[in-house]
Wavefront OBJ file of the C-alpha trace (Angstrom):
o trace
v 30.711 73.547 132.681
v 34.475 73.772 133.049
v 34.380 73.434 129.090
v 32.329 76.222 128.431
v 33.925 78.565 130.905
v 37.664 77.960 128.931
v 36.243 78.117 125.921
v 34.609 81.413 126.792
v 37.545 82.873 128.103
v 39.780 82.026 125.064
v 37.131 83.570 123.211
v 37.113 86.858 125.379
v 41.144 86.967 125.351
v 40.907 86.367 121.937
v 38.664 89.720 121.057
v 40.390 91.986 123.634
v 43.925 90.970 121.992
v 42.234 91.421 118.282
v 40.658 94.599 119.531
v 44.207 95.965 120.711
v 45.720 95.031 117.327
v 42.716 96.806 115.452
v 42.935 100.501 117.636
v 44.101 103.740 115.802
v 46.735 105.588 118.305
v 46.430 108.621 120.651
v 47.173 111.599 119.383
v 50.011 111.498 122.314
v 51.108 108.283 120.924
v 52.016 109.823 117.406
v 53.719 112.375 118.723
v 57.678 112.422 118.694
v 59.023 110.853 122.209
v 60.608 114.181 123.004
v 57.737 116.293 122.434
v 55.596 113.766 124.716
v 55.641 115.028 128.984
v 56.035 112.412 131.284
v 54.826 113.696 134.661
v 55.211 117.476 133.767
v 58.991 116.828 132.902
v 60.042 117.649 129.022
v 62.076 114.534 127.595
v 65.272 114.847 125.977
v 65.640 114.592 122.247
v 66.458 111.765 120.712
v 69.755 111.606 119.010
v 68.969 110.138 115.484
v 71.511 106.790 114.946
v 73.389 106.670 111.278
v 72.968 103.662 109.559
v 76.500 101.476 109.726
v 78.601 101.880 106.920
v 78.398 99.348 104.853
v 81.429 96.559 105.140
v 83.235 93.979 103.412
v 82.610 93.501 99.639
v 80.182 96.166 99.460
v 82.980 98.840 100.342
v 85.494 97.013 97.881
v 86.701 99.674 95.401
v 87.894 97.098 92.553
v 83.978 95.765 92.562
v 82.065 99.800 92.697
v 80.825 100.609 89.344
v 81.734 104.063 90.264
v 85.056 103.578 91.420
v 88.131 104.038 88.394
v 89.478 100.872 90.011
v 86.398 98.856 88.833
v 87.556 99.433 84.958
v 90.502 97.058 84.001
v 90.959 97.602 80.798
v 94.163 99.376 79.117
v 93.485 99.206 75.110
v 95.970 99.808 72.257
v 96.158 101.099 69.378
v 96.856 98.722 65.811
v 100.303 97.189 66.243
v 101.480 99.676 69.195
v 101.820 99.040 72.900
v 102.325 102.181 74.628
v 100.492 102.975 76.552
v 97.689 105.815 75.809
v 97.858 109.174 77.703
v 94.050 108.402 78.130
v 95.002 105.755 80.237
v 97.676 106.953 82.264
v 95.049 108.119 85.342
v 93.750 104.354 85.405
v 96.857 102.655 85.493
v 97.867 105.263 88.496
v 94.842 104.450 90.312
v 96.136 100.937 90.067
v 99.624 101.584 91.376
v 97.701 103.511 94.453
v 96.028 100.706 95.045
v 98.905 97.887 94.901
v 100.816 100.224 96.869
v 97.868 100.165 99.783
v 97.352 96.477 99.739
v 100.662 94.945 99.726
v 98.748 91.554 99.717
v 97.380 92.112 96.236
v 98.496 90.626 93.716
v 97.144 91.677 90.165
v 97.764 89.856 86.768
v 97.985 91.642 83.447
v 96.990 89.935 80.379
v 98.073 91.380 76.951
v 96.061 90.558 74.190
v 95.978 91.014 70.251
v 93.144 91.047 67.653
v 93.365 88.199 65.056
v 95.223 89.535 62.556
v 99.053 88.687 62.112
v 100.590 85.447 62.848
v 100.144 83.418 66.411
v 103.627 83.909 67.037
v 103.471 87.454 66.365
v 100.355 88.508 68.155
v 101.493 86.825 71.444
v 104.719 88.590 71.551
v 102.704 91.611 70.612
v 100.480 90.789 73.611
v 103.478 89.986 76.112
v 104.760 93.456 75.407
v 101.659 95.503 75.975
v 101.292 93.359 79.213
v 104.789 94.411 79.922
v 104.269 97.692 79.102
v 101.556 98.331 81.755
v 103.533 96.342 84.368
v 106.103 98.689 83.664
v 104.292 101.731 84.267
v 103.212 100.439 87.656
v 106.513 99.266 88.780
v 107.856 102.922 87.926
v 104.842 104.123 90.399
v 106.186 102.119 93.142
v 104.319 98.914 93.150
v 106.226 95.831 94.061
v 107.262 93.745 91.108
v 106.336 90.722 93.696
v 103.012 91.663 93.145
v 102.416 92.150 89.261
v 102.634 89.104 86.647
v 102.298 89.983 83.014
v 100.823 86.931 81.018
v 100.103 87.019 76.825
v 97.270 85.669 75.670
v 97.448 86.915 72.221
v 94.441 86.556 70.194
v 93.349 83.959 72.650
v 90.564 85.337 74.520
v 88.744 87.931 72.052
v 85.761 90.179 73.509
v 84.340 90.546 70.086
v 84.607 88.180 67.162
v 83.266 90.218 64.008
v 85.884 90.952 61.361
v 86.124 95.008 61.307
v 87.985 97.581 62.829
v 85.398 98.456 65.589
v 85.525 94.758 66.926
v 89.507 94.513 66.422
v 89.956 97.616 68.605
v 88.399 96.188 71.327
v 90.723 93.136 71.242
v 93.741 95.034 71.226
v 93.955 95.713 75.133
v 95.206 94.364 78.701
v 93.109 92.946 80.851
v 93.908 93.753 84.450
v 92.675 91.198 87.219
v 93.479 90.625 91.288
v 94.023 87.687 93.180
v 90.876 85.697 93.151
v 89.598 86.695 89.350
v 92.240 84.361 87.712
l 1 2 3 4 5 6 7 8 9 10 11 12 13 14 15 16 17 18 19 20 21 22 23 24 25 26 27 28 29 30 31 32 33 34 35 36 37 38 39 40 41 42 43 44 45 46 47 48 49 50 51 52 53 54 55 56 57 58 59 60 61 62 63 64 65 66 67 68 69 70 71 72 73 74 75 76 77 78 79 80 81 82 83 84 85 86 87 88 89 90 91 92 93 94 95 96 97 98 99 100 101 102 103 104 105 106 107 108 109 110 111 112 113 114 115 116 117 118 119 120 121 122 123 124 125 126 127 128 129 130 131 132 133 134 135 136 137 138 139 140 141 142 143 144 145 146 147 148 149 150 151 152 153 154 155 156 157 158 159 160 161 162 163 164 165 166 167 168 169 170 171 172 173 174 175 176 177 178 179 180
C-alpha cells in the first residue's frame, strides 16, 4: 500500500510541476515591474543596466579591424624609401601609441621585391626600416622601444613576377611585442 501511495504522489507532483511549466502568464505578469501595483502603491522604475564594456583583447586597438593601428603596413615605391605622404597619418598613429604604452615595443621589418641583388635589396630593406623608425623617433617615441630589422626579399606576400605583385613586396612590416 505504502508503494502505491509514493508512487501516486510522485505522479501527482509530477503533473502539478509539468502543469506550472506548461501555463501562459497573467496579463499582470507581462506587464513591466513598474507598471505592476503592489498593495495600491506604484513601483519605481527600473533603471535599465548597460552592458560592461568589453575588456582585455577585445578593447585592444592594434587587433580592431577598424582601428588605423590594426594596419601595419608602410609600402614603397620601386627603389625609394621615403616614406609616402599617404602614410604619414599611420605611422603617427603609431608614435601615439608607443608614446601611451611605454612597455611596447614594436619591430619594423623592411623588405624588398626580388629584383636586384641579395646584398642590395637588404640594404634597401634596412633603410626603409630605418626610415620609418626615424619618423617615429622624431614623434617622440623612445628609440628603446623601436628595432628596425631587413629582411630583404626574404619574406614576400606575393610571389608572381609583375609589377602589381612587386609593389606589394616593397613595404615595412610593423609588429609589437608578442607578433615576432
Amino acid at each position: 500500500m505504502r508503494a502505491i501511495l509514493t508512487v501516486a504522489l510522485a505522479a501527482t507532483t509530477s503533473a502539478l510541476f509539468l502543469a506550472a511549466c506548461s501555463t501562459t502568464p497573467t496579463e499582470e505578469a507581462k506587464k513591466p515591474a513598474a507598471e505592476t501595483p503592489a498593495s495600491g502603491e506604484q513601483k519605481p522604475a527600473v533603471t535599465p543596466v548597460e552592458e560592461p564594456k568589453p575588456t582585455g583583447a577585445a578593447l585592444n586597438p592594434l587587433k580592431d579591424p577598424n582601428n588605423i593601428l590594426s594596419k601595419r603596413s608602410v609600402y614603397f615605391d620601386f627603389d625609394k624609401y621615403n616614406v609616402k605622404d599617404e602614410y604619414r597619418p599611420l605611422v603617427e598613429a603609431h608614435a601615439r601609441y608607443l608614446r601611451e604604452n611605454p612597455s611596447a615595443k614594436m619591430l619594423i621589418q623592411g623588405n624588398a621585391d626580388e629584383r636586384g641583388s641579395r646584398e642590395y635589396n637588404v640594404g634597401l630593406g634596412q633603410r626603409r626600416s630605418d626610415a620609418v623608425k626615424n619618423m617615429l623617433k622624431l614623434l617622440g617615441v623612445r628609440e628603446a622601444q623601436i628595432e628596425a630589422v631587413s629582411l630583404g626579399e626574404e619574406k614576400p606576400v606575393c610571389v608572381e613576377h609583375g609589377e602589381e605583385c612587386w609593389s606589394k613586396n616593397r613595404r615595412d612590416d610593423m609588429l609589437y611585442n608578442g607578433e615576432y
